[in-house]
PyMOL commands that place a pseudoatom at each C-alpha (Angstrom):
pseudoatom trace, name=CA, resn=UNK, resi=1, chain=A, elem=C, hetatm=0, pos=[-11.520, 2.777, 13.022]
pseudoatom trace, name=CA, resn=UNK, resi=2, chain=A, elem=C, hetatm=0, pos=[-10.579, 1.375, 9.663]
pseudoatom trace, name=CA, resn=UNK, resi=3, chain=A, elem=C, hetatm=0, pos=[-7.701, -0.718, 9.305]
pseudoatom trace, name=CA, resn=UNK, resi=4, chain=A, elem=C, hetatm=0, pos=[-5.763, -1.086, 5.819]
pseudoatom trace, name=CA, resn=UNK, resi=5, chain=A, elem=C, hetatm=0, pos=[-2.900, -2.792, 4.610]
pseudoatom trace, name=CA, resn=UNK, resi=6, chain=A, elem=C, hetatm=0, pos=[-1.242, -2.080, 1.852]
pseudoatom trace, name=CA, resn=UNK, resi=7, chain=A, elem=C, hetatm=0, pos=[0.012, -4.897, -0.667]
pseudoatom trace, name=CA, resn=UNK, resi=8, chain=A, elem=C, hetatm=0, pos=[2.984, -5.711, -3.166]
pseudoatom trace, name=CA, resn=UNK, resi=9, chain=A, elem=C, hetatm=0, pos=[5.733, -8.342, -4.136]
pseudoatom trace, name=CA, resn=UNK, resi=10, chain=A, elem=C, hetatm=0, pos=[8.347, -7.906, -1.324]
pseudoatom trace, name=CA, resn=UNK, resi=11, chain=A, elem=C, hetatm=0, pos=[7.022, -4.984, 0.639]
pseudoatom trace, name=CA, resn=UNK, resi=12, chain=A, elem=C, hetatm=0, pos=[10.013, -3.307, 0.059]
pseudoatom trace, name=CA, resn=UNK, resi=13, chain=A, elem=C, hetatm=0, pos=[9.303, -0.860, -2.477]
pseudoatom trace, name=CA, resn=UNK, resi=14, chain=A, elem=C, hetatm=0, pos=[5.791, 0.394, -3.332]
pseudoatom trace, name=CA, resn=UNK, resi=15, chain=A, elem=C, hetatm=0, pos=[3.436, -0.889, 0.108]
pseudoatom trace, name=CA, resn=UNK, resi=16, chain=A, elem=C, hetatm=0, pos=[5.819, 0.436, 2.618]
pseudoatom trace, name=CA, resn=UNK, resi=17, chain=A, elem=C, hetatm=0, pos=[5.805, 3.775, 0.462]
pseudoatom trace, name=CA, resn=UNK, resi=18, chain=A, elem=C, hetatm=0, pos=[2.310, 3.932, 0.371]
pseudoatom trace, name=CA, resn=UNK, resi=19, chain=A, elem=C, hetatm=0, pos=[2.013, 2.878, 3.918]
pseudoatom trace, name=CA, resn=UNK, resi=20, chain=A, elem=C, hetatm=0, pos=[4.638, 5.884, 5.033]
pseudoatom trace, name=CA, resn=UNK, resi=21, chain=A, elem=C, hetatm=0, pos=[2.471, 8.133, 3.002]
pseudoatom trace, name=CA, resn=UNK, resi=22, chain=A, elem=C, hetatm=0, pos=[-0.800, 6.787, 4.851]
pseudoatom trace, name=CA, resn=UNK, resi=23, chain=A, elem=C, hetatm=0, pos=[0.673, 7.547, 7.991]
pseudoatom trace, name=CA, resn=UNK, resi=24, chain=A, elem=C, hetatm=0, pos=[1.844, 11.255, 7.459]
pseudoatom trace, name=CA, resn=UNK, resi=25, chain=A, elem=C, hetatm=0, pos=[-1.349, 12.052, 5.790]
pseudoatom trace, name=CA, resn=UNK, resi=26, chain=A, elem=C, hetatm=0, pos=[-4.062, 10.241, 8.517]
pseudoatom trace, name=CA, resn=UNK, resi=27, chain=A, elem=C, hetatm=0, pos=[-1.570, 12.067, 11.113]
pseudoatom trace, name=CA, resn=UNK, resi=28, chain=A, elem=C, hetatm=0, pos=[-2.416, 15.102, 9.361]
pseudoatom trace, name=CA, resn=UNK, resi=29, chain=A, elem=C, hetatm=0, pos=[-5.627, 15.082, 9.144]
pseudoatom trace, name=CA, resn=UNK, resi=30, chain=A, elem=C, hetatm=0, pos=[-6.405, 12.735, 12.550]
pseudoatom trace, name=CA, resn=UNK, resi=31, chain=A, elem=C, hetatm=0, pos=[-8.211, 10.210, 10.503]
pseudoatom trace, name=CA, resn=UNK, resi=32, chain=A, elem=C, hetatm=0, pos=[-9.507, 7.614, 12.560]
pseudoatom trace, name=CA, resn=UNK, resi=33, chain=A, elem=C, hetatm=0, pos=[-7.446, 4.779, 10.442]
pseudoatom trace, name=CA, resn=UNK, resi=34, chain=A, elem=C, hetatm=0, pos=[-4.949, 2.254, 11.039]
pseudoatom trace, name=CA, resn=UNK, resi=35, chain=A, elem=C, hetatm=0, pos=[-2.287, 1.515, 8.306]
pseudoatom trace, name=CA, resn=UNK, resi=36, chain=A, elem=C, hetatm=0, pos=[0.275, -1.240, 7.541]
pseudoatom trace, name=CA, resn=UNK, resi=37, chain=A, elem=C, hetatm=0, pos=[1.957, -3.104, 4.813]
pseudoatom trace, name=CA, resn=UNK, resi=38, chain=A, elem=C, hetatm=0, pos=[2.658, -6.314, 3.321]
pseudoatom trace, name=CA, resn=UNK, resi=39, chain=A, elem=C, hetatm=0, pos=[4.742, -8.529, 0.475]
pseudoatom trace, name=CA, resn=UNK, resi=40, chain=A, elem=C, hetatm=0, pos=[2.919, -11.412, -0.887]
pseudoatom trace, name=CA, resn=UNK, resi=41, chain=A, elem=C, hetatm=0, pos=[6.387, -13.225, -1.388]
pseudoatom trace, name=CA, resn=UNK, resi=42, chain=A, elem=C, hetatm=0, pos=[7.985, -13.093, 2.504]
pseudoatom trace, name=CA, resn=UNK, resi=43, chain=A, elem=C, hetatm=0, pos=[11.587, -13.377, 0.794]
pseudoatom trace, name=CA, resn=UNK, resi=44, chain=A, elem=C, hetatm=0, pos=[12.466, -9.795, 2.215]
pseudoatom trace, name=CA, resn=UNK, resi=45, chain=A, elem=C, hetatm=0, pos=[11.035, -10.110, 5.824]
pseudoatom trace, name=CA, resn=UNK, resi=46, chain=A, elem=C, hetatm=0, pos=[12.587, -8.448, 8.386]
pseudoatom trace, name=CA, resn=UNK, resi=47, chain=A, elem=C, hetatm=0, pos=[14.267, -6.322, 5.819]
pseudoatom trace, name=CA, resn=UNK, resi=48, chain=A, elem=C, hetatm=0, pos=[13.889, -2.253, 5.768]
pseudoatom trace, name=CA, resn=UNK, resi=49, chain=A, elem=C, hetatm=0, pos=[12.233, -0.593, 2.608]
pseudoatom trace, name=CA, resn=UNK, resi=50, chain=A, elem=C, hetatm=0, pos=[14.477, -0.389, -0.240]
pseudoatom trace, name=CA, resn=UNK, resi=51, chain=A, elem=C, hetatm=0, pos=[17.297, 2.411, 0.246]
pseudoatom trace, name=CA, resn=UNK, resi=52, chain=A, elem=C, hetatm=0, pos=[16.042, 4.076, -3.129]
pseudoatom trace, name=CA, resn=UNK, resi=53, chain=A, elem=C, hetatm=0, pos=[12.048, 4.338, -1.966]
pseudoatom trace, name=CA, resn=UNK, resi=54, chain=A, elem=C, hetatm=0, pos=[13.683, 5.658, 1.298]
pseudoatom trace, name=CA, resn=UNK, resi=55, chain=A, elem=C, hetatm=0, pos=[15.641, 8.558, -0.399]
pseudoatom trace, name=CA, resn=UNK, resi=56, chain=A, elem=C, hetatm=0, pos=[12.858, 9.291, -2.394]
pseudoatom trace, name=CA, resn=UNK, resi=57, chain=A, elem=C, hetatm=0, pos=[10.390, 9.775, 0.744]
pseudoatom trace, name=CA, resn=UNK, resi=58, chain=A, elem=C, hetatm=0, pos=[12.462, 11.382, 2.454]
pseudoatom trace, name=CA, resn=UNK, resi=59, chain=A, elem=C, hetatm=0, pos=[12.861, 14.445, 0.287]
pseudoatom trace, name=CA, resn=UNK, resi=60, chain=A, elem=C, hetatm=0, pos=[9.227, 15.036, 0.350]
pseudoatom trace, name=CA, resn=UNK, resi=61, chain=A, elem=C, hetatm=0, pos=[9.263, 14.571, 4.018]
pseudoatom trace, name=CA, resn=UNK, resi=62, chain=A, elem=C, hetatm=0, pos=[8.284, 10.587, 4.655]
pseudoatom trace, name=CA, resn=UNK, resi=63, chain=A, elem=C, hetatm=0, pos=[9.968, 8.265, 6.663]
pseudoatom trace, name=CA, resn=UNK, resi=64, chain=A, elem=C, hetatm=0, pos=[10.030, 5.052, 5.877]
pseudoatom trace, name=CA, resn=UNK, resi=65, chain=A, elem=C, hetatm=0, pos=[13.612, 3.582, 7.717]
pseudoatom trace, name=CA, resn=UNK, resi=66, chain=A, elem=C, hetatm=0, pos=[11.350, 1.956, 10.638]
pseudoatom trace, name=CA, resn=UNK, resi=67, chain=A, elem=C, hetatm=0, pos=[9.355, 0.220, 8.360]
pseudoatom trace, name=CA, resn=UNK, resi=68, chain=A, elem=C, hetatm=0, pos=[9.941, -3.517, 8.144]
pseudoatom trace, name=CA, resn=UNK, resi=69, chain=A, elem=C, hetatm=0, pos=[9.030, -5.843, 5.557]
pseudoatom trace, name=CA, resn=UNK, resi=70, chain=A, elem=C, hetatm=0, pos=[6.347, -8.590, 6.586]
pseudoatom trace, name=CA, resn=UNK, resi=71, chain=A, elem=C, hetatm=0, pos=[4.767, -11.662, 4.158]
pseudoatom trace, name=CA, resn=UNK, resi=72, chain=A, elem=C, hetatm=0, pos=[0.686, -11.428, 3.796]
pseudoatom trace, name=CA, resn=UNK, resi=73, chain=A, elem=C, hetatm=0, pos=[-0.764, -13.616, 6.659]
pseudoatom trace, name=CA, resn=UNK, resi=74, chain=A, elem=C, hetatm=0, pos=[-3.885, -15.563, 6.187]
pseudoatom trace, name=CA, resn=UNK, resi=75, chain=A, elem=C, hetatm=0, pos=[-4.734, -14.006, 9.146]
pseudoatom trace, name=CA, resn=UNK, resi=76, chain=A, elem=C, hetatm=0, pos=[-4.323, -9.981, 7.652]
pseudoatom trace, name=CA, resn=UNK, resi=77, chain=A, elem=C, hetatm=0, pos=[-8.110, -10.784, 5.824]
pseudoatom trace, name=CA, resn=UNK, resi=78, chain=A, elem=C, hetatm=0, pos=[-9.272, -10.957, 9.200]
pseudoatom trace, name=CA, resn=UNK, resi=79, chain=A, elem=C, hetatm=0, pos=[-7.825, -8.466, 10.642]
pseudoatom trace, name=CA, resn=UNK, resi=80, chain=A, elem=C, hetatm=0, pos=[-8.126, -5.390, 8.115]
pseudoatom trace, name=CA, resn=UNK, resi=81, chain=A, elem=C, hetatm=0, pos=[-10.675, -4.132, 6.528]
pseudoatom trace, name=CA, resn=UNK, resi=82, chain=A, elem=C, hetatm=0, pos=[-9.339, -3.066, 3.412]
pseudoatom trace, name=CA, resn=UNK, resi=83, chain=A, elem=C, hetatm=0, pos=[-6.503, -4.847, 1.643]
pseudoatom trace, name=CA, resn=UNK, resi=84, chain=A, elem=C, hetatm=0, pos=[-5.233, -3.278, -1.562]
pseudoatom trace, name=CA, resn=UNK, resi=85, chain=A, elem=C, hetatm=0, pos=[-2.900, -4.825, -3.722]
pseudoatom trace, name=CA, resn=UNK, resi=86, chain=A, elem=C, hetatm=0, pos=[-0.652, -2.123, -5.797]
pseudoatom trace, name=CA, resn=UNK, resi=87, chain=A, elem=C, hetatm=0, pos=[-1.301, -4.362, -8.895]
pseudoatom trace, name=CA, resn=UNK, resi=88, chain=A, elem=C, hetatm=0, pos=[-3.142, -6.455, -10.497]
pseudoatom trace, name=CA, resn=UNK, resi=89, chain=A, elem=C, hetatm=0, pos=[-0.804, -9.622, -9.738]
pseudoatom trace, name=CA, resn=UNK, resi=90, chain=A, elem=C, hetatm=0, pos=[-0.884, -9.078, -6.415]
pseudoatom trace, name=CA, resn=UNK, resi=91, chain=A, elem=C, hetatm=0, pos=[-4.801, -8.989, -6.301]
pseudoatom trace, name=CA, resn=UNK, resi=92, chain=A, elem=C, hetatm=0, pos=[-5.351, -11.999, -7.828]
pseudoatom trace, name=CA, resn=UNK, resi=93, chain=A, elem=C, hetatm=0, pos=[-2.826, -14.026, -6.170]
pseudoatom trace, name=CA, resn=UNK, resi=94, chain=A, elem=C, hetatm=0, pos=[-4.704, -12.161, -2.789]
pseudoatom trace, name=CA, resn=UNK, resi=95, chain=A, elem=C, hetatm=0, pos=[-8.416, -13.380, -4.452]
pseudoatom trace, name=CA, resn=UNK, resi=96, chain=A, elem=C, hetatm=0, pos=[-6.784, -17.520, -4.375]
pseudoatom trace, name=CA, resn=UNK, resi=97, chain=A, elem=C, hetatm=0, pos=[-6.190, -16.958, -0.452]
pseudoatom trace, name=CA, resn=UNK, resi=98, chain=A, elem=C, hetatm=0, pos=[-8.717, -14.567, 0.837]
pseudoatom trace, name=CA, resn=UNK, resi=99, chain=A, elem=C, hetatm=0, pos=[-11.564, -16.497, 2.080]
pseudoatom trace, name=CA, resn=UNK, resi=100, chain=A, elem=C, hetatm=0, pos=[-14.866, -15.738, 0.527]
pseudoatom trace, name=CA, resn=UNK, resi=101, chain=A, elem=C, hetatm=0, pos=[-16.492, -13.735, 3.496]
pseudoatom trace, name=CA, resn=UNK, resi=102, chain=A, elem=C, hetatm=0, pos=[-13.327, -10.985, 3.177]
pseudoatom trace, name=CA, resn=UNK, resi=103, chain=A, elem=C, hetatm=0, pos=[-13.682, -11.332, -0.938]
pseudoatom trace, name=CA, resn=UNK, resi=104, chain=A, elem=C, hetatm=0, pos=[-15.072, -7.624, -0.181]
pseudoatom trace, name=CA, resn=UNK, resi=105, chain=A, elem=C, hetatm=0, pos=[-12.398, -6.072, 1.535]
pseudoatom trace, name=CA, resn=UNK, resi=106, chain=A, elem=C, hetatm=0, pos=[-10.013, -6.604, -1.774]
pseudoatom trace, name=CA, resn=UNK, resi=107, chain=A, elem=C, hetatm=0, pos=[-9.014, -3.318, -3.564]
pseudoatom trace, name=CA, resn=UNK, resi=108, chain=A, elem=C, hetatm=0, pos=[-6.823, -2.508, -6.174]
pseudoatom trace, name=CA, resn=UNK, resi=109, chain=A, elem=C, hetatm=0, pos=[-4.776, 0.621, -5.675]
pseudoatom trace, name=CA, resn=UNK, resi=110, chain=A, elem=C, hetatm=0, pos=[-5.340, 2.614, -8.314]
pseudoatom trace, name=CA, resn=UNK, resi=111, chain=A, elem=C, hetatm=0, pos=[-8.863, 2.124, -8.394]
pseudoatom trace, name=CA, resn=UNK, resi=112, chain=A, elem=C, hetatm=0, pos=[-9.262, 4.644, -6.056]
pseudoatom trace, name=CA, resn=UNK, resi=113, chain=A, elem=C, hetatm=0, pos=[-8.178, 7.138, -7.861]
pseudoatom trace, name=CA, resn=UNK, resi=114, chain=A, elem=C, hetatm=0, pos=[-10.734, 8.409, -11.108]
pseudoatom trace, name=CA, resn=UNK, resi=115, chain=A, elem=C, hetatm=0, pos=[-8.480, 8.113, -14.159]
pseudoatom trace, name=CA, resn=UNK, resi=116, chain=A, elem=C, hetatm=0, pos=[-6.339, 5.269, -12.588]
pseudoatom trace, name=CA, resn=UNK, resi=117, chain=A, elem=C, hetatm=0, pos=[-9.025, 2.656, -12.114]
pseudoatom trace, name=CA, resn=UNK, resi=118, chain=A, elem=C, hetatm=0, pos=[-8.253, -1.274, -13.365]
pseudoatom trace, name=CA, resn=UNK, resi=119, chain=A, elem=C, hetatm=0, pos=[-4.143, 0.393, -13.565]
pseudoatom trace, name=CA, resn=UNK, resi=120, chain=A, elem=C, hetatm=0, pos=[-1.052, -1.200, -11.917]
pseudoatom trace, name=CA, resn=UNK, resi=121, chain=A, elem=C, hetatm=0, pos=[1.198, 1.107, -9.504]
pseudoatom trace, name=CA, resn=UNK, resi=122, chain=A, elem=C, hetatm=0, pos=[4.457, 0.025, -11.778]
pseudoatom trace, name=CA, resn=UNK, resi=123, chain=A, elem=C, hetatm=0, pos=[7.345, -1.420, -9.346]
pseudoatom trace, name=CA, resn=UNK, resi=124, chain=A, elem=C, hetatm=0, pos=[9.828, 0.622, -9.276]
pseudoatom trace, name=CA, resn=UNK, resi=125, chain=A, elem=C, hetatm=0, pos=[13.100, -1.980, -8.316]
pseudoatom trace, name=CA, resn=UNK, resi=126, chain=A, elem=C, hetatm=0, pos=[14.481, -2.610, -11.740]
pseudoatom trace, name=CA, resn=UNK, resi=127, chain=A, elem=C, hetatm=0, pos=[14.529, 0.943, -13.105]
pseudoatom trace, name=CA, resn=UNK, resi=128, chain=A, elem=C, hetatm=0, pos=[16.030, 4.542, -11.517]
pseudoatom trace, name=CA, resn=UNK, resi=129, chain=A, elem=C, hetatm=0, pos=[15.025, 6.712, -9.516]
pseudoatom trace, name=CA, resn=UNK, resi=130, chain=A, elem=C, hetatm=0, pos=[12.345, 8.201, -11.389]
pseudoatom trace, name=CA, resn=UNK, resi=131, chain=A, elem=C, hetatm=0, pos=[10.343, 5.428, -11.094]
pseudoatom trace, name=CA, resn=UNK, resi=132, chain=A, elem=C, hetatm=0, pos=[9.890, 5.602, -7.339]
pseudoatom trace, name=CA, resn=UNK, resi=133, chain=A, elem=C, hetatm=0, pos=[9.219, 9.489, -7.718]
pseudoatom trace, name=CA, resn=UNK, resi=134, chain=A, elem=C, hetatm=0, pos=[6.829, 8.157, -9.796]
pseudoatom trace, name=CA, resn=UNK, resi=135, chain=A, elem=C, hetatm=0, pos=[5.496, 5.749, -6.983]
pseudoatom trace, name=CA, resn=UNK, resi=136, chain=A, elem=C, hetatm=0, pos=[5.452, 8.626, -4.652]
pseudoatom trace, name=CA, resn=UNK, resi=137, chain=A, elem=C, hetatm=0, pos=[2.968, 10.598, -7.209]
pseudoatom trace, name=CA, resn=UNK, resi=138, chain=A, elem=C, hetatm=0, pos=[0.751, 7.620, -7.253]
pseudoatom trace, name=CA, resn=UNK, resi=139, chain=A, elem=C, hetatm=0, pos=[0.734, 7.272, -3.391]
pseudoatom trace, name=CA, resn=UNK, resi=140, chain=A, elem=C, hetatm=0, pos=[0.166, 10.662, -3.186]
pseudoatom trace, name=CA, resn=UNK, resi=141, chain=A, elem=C, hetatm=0, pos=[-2.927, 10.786, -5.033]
pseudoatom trace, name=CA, resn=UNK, resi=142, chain=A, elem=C, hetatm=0, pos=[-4.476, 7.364, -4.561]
pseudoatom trace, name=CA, resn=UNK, resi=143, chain=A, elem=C, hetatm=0, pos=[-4.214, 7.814, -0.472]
pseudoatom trace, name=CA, resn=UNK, resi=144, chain=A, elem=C, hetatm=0, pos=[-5.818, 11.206, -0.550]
pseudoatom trace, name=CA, resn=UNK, resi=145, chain=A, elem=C, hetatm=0, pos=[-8.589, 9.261, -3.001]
pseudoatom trace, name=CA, resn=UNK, resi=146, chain=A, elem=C, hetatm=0, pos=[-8.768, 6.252, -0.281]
pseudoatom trace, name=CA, resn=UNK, resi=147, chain=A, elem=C, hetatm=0, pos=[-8.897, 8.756, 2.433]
pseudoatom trace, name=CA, resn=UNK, resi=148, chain=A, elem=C, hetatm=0, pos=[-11.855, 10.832, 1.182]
pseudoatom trace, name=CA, resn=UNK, resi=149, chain=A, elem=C, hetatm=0, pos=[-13.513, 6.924, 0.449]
pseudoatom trace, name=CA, resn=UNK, resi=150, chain=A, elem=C, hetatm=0, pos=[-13.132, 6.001, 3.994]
pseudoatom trace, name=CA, resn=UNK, resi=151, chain=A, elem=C, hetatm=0, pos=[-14.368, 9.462, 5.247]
pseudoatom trace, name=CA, resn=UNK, resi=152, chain=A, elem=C, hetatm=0, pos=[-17.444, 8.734, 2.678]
pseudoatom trace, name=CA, resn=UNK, resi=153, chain=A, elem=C, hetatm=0, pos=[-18.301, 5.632, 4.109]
pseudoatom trace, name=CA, resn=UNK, resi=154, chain=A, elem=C, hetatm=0, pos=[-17.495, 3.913, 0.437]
pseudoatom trace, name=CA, resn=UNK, resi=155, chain=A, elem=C, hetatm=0, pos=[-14.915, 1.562, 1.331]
for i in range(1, 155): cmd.bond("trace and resi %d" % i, "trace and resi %d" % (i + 1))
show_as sticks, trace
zoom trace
């Protein structure tokens, strides 16, 4: 079993969305992987995923509402075997704490997908509601893309 985890700033918006994605999709298919999500800041712990990524998943038939915000543990590059940041903040700020024996289990998001490789997943919080459609579209395709890696033995 693979084990990923899925990071951004709070873990409010875009690694809880592709997390709730993950899980609908590996549940579909019975893909032998496990999925969570983390923020690197911890200054929404405990929280749920932001109401507006919520609505948003929830008309294309994702829940998200038991979903709970969490801060990046040293202990996560242990524990999973891929981590991939949504952008390319969050993986360097991941590449200061991972320690270099997990250096290989860093991923950027998009970099799974063909024409999306060395590209940010843009946060969605300060704009409207098409901008976490738009985070949807991007989970969409980069899971399926991580999915068939996994299944390739690639990742």
């Amino acid at each position: 079993m693979k084990r990923v985890l899925f990071i951004c700033t709070g873990n409010i918006c875009r690694s809880p969305t592709a997390e709730g994605v993950a899980r609908a999709m590996i549940a579909a298919s019975g893909a032998d992987v496990e999925v969570d999500s983390a923020g690197i800041q911890g200054m929404h712990a405990g929280e749920a995923p932001d109401p507006r990524s919520q609505r948003a998943a929830k008309r294309r038939g994702y829940e998200l509402g038991k979903l709970r915000a969490r801060k990046l543990a040293a202990a996560d590059f242990e524990v999973f075997d891929l981590l991939v940041a949504m952008d390319r903040g969050h993986l360097a700020h991941m590449k200061r704490l991972c320690p270099p024996e997990h250096a290989g289990k860093l991923h950027l998001f998009r970099d799974f997908i063909a024409d999306g490789v060395g590209l940010d997943v843009p946060d969605p919080y300060y704009g409207g509601d098409a901008g976490f459609e738009h985070v949807l579209d991007l989970c969409e395709d980069g899971v399926v893309a991580m999915l068939a890696a996994i299944k390739a033995g690639k990742v």
